[in-house]
N, C-alpha and C positions, 0 to 999 in steps of 0.2 A: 407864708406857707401854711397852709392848715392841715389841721391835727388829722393821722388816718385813725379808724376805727384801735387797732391793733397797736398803734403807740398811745394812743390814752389808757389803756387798760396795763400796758409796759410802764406806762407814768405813774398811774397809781399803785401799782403794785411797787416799784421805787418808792414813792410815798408812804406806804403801810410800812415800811421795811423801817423808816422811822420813829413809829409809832414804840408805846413801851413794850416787852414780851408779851403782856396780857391781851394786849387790842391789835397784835401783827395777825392774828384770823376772821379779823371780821370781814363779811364780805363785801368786795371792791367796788359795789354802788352808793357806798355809805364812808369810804375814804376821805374825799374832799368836805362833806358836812363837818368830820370828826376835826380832819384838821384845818378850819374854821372855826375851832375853839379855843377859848382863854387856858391858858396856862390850868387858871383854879379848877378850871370846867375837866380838863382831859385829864387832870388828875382826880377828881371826882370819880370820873370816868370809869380811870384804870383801879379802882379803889374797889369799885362796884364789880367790874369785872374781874377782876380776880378772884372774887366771890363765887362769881357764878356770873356765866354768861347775860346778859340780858338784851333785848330787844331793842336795837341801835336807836330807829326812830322815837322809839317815847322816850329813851333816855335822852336825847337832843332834846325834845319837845320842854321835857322835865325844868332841864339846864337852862332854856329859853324864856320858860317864864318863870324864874326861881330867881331873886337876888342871890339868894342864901341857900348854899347847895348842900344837904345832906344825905350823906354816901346811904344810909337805911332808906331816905326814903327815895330816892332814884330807884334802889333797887327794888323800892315795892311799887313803885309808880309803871317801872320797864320792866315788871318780873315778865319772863317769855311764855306763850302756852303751851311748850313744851319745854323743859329745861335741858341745856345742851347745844352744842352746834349742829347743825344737821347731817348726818352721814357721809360718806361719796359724795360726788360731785367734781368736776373740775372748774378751774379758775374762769373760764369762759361761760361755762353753765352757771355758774353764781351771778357774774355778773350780769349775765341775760335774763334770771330769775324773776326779778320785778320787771323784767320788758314782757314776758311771756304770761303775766300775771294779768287776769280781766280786772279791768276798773270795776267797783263795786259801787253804786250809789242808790242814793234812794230816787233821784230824777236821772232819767236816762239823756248822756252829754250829746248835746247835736253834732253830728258827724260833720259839718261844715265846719263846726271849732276844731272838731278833732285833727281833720285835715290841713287847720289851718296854723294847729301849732305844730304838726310834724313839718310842715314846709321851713316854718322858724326853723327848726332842731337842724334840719340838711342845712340850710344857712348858715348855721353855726359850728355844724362839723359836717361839710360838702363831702366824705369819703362817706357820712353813713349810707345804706342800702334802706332803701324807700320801708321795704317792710321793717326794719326795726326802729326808724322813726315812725312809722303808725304804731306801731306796740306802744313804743315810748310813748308816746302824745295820749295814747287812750290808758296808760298806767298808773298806778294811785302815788308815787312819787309824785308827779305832774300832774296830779288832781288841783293845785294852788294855780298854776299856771294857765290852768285849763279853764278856771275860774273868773280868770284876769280876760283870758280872750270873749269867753261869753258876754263876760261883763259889757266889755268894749265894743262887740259886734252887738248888742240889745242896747248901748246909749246911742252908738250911730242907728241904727235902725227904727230909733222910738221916734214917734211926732215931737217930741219934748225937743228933738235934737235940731228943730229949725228956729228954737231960741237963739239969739247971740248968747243970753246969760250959761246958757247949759254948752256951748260949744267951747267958749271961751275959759269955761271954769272949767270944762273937761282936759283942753290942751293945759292950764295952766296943772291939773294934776299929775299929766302925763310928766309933765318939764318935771314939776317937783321928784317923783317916784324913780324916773329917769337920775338925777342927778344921786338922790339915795343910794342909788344900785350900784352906781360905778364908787360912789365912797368906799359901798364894801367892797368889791374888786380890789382896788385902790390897798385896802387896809389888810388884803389877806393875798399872800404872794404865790397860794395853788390860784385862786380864781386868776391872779395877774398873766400868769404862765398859761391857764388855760385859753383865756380873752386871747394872749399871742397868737396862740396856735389856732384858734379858730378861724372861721369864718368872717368874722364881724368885722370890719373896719369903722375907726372910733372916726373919721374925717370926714365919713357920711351920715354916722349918727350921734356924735355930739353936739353938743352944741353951749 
């Protein structure tokens, strides 16, 4: 059975409710990353926050490439450009926030990628409504993702790609990346729960 738009956002917000007092207001597009972290990390975290709010994604980023986590300097790595939570707002309008949000880059992303990762996103949660997987797919959360598809659509599309060398060592990185992604699924039990309720059946694409 997959996930409707309106019980993911019911899931996360269950989710948040776990988190410590400090990090129960951040907003619910940035839940599942937070809890995706080590023990040492979320308490980093909530250490930093309780300071003072900061900037969820560069605080993940911080923690990601830091063996060695210290609470000052997260906090001056994710200081916010405005310090504070943002005013108003309700819980559906937070979450929607970075879907309503234009992708920003310095090369404008081909609208055939764009479209072709919101097709993924319905696949993966068949209740959402077309226009906010195009939001999603063209939003800077999903600028990595967005990346992976260009990638992929310019190696099948290049001359290079009627080598056997380049085909072959392409599927063989798919396999590898593929197997990566479901370790971490595997290892964190919001993605496991989420994989559930999705779309995706592992009996068509594992292997």
């Amino acid at each position: 059975m997959s996930e409707s738009w309106e019980s993911r956002r019911k899931r996360l917000v269950k989710v948040r409710e776990g988190f410590s007092e400090s990090l129960r207001n951040i907003p619910l597009r940035y839940v599942e990353d937070v809890a995706g972290l080590s023990p040492d990390a979320l308490r980093a975290l909530d250490r930093a926050y309780q300071a003072e709010p900061v900037n969820i994604p560069r605080a993940i980023q911080y923690i990601r490439e830091n063996l060695v986590l210290s609470v000052e300097d997260l906090r001056e790595f994710a200081k916010p450009e405005k310090p504070g939570p943002k005013p108003g707002g309700t819980e559906i309008q937070d979450l929607n926030a970075s879907i309503a949000k234009p992708k920003t880059a310095s090369i404008t992303p081909d609208k055939r990628d764009i479209q072709a990762l919101a097709e993924v996103l319905m696949m993966c949660y068949p209740s959402m409504p077309k226009v906010s997987a195009d939001a999603i797919a063209a939003s800077d959360v999903m600028s990595e993702a967005l990346r992976v598809v260009t990638a992929t659509r310019e190696a099948r599309e290049s001359y290079h790609a009627q080598s056997d060398f380049v085909i072959l060592t392409l599927l063989q990185l798919f396999s590898q990346s593929k197997k990566q992604v479901l370790e971490i699924i595997q290892s964190n039990s919001v993605f496991q729960k989420a994989l559930e309720n999705s779309g995706i059946s592992l009996d068509q694409n594992h292997s």
